[in-house]
C-alpha positions in Angstrom: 5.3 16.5 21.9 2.1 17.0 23.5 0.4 15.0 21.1 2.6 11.8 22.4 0.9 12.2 25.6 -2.8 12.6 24.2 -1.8 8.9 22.3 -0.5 7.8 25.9 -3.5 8.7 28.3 -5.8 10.2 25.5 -6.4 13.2 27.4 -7.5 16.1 26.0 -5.2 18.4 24.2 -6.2 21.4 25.2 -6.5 20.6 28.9 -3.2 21.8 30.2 -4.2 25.4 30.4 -2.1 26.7 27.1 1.3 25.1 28.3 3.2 24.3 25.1 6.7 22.3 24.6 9.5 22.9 22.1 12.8 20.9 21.2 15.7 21.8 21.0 17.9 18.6 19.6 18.1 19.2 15.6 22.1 19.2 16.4 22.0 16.8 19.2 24.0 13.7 20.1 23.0 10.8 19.4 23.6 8.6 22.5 22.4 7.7 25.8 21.2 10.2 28.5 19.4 10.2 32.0 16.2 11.3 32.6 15.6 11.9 36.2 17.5 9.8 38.3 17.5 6.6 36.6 15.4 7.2 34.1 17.8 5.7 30.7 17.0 7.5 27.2 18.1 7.1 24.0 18.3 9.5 20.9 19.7 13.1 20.4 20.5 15.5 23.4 21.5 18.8 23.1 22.7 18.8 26.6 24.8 15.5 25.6 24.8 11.6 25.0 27.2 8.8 25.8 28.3 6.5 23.4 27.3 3.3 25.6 24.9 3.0 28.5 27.5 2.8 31.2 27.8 6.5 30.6 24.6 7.9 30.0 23.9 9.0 34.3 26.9 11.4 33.1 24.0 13.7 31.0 20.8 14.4 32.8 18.9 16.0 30.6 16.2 17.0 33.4 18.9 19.6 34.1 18.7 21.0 31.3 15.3 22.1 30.9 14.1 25.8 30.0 11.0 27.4 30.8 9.6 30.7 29.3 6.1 31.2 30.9 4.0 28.6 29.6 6.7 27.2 27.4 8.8 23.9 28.0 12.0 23.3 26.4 13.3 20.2 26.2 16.5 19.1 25.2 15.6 16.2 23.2 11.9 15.2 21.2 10.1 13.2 23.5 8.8 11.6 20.8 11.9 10.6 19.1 12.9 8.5 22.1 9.9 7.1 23.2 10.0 5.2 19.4 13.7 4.6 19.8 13.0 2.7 23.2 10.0 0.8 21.8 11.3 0.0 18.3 14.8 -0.8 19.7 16.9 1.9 18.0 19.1 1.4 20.5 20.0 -2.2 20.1 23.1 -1.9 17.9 24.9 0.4 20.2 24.8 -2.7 22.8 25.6 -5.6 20.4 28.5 -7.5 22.4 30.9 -10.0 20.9 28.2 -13.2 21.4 25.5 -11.6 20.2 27.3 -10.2 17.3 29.1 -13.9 16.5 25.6 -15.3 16.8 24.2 -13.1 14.6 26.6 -13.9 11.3 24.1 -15.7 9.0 26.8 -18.4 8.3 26.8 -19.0 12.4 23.1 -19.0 12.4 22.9 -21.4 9.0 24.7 -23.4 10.4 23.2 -23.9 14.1 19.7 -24.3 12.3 21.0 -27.0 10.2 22.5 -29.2 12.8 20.1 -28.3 15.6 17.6 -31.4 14.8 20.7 -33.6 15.1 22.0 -32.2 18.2 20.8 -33.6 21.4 18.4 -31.4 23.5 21.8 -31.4 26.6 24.1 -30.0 24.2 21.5 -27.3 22.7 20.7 -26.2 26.5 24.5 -25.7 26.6 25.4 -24.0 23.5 22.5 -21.6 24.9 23.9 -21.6 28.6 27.1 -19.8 27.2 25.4 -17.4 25.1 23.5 -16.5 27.9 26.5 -16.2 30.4 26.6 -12.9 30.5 22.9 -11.9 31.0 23.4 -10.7 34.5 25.7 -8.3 33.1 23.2 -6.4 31.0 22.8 -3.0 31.8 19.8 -2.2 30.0 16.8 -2.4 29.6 15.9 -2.9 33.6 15.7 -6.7 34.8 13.7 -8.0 35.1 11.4 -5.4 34.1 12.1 -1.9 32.3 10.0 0.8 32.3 11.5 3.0 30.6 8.8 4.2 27.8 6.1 4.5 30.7 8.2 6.8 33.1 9.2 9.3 30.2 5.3 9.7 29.6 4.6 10.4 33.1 7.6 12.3 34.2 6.5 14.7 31.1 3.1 14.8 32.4 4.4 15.9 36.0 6.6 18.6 34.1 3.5 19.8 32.0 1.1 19.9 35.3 3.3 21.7 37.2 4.3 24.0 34.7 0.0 24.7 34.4 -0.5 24.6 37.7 -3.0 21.8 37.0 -3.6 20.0 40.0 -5.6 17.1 38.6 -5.9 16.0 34.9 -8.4 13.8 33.5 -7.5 11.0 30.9 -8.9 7.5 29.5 -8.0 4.8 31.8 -5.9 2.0 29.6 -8.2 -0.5 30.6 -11.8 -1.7 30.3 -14.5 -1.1 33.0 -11.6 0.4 35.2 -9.8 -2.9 35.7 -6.3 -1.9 37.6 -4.2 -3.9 34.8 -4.8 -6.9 32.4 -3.4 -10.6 31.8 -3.0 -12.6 28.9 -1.9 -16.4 28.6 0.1 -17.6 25.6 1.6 -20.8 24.1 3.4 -21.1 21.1 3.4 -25.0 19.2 7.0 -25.8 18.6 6.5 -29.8 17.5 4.1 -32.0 16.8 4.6 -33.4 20.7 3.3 -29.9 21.8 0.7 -29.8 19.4 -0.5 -33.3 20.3 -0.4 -31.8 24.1 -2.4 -29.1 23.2 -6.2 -30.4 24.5 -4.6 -31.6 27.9 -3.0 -28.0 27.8 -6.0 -26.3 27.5 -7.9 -28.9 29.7 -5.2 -27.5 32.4 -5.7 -23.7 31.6 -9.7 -24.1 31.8 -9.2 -25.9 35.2 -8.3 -22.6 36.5 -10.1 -20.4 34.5 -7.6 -19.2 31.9 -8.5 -18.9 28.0 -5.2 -18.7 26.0 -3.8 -18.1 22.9 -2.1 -20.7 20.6 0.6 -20.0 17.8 1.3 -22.3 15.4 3.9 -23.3 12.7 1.6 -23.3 9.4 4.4 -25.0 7.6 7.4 -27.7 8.1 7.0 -28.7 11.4 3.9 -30.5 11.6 0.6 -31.0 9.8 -2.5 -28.5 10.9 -5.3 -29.8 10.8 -8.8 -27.7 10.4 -10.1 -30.2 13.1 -6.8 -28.9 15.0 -7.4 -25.6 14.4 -11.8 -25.9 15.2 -10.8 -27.9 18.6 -9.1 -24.9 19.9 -11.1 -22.2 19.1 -14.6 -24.4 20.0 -13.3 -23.9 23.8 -13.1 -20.6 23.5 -9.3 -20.4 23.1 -7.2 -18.2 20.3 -5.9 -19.5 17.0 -2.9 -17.3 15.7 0.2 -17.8 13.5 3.5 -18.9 14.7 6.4 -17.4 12.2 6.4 -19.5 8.7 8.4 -22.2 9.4 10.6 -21.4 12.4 13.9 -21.9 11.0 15.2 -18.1 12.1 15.2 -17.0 8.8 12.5 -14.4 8.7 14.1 -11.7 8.7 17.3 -12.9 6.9 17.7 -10.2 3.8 14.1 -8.1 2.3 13.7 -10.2 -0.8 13.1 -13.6 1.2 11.2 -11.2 3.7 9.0 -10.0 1.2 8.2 -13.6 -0.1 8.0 -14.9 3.7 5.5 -12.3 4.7 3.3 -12.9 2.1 3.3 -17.0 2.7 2.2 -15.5 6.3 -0.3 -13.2 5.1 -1.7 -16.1 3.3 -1.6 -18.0 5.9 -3.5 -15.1 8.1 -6.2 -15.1 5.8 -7.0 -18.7 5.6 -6.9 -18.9 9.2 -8.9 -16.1 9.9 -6.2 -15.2 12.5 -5.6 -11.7 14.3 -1.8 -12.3 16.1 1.3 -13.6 15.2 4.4 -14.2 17.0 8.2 -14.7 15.1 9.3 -17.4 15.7 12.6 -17.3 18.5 10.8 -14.0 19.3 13.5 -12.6 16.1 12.0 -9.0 14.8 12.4 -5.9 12.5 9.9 -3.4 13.2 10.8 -1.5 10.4 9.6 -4.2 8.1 5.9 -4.6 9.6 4.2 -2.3 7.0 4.7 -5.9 4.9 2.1 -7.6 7.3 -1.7 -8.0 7.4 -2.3 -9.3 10.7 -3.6 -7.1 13.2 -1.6 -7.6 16.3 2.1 -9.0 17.1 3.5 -10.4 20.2 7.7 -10.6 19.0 9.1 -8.3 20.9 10.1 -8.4 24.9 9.6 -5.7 27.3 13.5 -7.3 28.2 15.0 -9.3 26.3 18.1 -10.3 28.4 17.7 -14.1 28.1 16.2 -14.2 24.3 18.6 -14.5 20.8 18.1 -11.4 20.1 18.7 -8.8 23.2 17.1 -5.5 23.5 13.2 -4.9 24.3 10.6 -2.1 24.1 10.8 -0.7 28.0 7.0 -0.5 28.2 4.4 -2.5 29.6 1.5 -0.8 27.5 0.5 -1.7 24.2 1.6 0.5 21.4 1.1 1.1 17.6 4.0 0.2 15.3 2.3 1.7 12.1 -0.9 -0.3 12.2 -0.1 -3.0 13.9 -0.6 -3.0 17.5 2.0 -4.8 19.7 1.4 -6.4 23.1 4.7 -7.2 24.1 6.1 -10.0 26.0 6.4 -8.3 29.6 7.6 -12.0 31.7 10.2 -14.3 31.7 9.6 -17.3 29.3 9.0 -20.9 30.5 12.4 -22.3 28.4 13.8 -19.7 29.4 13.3 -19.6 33.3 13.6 -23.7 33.0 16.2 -24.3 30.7 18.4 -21.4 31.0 17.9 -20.3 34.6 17.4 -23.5 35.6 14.7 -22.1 38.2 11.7 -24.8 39.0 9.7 -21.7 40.8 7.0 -19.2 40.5 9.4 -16.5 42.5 10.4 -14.5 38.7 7.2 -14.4 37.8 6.0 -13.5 40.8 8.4 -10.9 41.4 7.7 -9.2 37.5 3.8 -9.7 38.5 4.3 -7.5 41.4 5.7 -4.8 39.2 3.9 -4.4 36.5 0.9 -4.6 38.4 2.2 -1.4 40.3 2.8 0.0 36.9 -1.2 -1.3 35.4 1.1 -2.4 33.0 0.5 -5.8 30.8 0.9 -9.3 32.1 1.9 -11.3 29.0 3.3 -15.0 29.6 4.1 -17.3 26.9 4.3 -21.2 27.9 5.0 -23.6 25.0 2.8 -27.0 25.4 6.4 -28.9 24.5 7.9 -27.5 27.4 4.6 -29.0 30.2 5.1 -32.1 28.9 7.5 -32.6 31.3 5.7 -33.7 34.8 8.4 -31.0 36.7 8.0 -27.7 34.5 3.8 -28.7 34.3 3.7 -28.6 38.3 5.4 -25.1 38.3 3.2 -23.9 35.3 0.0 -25.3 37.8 1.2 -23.0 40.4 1.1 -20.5 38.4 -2.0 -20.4 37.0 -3.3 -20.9 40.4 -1.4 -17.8 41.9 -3.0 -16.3 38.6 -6.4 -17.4 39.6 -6.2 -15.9 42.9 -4.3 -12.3 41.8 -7.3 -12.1 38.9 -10.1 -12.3 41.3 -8.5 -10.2 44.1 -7.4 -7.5 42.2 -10.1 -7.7 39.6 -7.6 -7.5 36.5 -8.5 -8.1 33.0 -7.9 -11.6 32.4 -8.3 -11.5 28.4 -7.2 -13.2 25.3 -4.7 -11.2 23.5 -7.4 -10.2 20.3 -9.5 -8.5 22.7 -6.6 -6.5 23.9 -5.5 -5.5 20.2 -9.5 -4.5 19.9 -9.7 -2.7 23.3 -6.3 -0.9 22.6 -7.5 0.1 18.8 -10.8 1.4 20.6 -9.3 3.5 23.3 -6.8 5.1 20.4 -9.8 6.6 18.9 -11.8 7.7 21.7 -12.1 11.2 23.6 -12.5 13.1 26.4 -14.9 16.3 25.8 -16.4 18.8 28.6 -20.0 18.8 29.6 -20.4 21.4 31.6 -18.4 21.2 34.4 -17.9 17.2 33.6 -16.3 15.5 31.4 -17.3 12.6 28.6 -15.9 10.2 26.6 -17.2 9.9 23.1 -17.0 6.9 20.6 -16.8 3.4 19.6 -16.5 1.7 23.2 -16.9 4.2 25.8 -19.7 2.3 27.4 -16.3 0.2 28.7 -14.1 3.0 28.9 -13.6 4.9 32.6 -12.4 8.3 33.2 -9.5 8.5 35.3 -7.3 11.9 36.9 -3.7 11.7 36.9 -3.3 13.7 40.7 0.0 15.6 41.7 0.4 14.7 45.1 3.8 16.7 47.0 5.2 16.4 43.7 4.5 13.0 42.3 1.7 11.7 39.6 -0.8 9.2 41.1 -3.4 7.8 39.1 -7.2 7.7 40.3 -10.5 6.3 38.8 -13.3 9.0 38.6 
């Protein structure tokens, strides 16, 4: 379990003084469980699981805990659940009766063929009452979780303590010591939004913000390589937007399998690193089919998206060899359309904390959407509170491919002793900083070297 943490902080592994951890789960419930005081976990528990999340502050596993000298028990494999939380092994245990209605592919078949006819009133009602119940969620944490995070660090504190290590060096997650890091993204729903994209990007440049753009290769609208040159000319991001958008991905493996590899082609010609599904619909399980490099499907919480769930985390992470930089604020349709909120206040509110986190700020913004004179004032705002929070706070303001290359780079770099110093070796560490994670009175703090 140890080694979970080394991926995590990429400290060294043989820096907590001989301090080992075992499991003890091979019979364990399957359920949810407590971790601390809030702290929600899913997977087996020797020490017990409820069947839903309403129960799970019924087994706190940090009461369960065994130590032999420098050996930590554990109750459940750390690991286990830090890949349930950020694959969403959880999700079916929460499927409610909407969800689960919405789901049925004759449901589905049937809302994709009509939706074109439908006017765009009665669409933001059908999605009104699937969302009624949002509020009602229990998990993941609105509006952000951080679920995946606090298990890492809460097993750091345990490990330390149990060492007596005081102060613990590790790889800072981001470059040149940068507190956290931003990225700006906008999916191309129609051919309006992709005609909008230059006076998009004129906007973002105005302010100082490069973006990504995903785009339907197929169906929607024609792509042109001018289209495609135009973007990437001003220093913005070309990436693929599903196939065709029409919710079928991930439908049955066979139409997958074909699907994927109309993507993968598309990938290719493109030259493209990212991709994002398109209605943010995923199956982790099924990413060994792709050849891009990063994704950007999955929310941190997914409370007001078709599909609930999300990842808890506000760090990158590998899914196989993909890396995925998940989606960790509200959407613009969403907080627009759904919400019905003409204000920066949510996404000020989720900057605040995953800032305290040095978490990932992901926002998507589709051009269709800032057509509209209201939505494009409140989009201006925010890339001018944006503005302001990158060059006070000196975050990484970065275009999602050079977070999937920084996050591939720090996965392979380490910390060795020099004496009584320590170095990071490998590709990138001329960007990398050494940071301690500090027990103070019984809490982990993070400090820069």
């Amino acid at each position: 379990m140890i080694q979970t943490l080394v991926d995590y902080y990429r400290i060294p592994g043989d820096s907590l003084g001989g301090v080992s951890s075992t499991v003890d789960s091979t019979s364990g419930e399957v359920g949810f469980f407590h971790f601390g005081a809030r702290n929600i976990c899913y997977g087996r528990c020797q020490s017990g699981a409820a069947a839903d999340v309403a129960g799970a502050s019924q087994f706190d596993a940090s009461e369960n805990i065994r130590r032999d000298g420098t050996t930590i028990q554990l109750p459940f494999n750390l690991a286990e659940v830090v890949d349930n939380l950020r694959l969403e092994r959880y999700r079916q245990k929460q499927r409610r009766g909407m969800e689960m209605f919405a789901s049925m592919e004759p449901v589905r078949q049937l809302y994709y063929l009509i939706r074109e006819c439908l006017p765009v009133s009665v669409r933001r009602r059908l999605q009104r009452a699937y969302f009624r119940d949002w509020k009602s969620l229990p998990f993941p944490t609105w509006p952000v979780d951080f679920s995946a995070d606090t298990l890492h660090e809460e097993f750091l504190r345990l490990l330390m303590e149990t060492s007596g290590t005081k102060k613990l060096p590790f790889i800072w997650f981001w470059p040149e010591g940068a507190p956290s890091c931003l990225i700006m993204t906008h999916d191309v729903e129609t051919s309006a939004g992709r005609d909008f994209t230059s006076k998009l990007m004129d906007l973002d440049d105005s302010y100082g913000i490069k973006a990504s753009f995903q785009v339907i290769p197929e169906k929607r609208y024609e792509v042109s390589d001018k289209y495609v040159r135009d973007i990437r000319s001003r220093g913005f991001e070309f990436n693929v937007h599903d196939l065709n958008h029409d919710g079928h991905l991930y439908r049955e493996w066979a139409e997958f399998v074909r699907r994927a590899a109309g993507i993968n082609d598309y990938v290719h010609r493109y030259n493209a690193r990212g991709f994002r599904a398109g209605a943010m619909y995923r199956k982790q399980e099924w990413y060994d089919a792709f050849e891009f490099s990063y994704d950007m499907s999955v929310p941190n919480v997914a409370h007001l998206e078709p599909m609930r769930g999300g990842c808890c985390t506000v760090m990158p992470y590998f899914i196989g060899k993909i890396v995925e930089l998940p989606l960790t604020a509200v959407e613009d349709y969403s907080l627009f359309h759904i919400l019905n909120d003409y204000s920066t206040n949510l996404w000020k509110r989720q900057l605040a904390l995953i800032s305290e986190r040095n978490g990932l700020m992901s926002f998507l913004a589709h051009p269709d959407y800032l057509i509209e004179r209201r939505a494009r004032r409140v989009y201006e705002s925010l890339i001018d509170y944006l503005r302001q929070m990158i060059a006070c706070e000196k975050i990484w303001a970065a275009l999602p491919g050079d977070v999937d290359r920084w996050w591939r780079e720090r996965s392979k770099l380490r910390l060795v002793p020099r004496g009584d110093k320590w170095e990071i070796v490998g590709l990138g560490k001329e960007r990398a900083r050494l940071a301690y994670a500090v027990l103070n009175g019984g809490r982990l703090e993070y400090e820069l070297a």
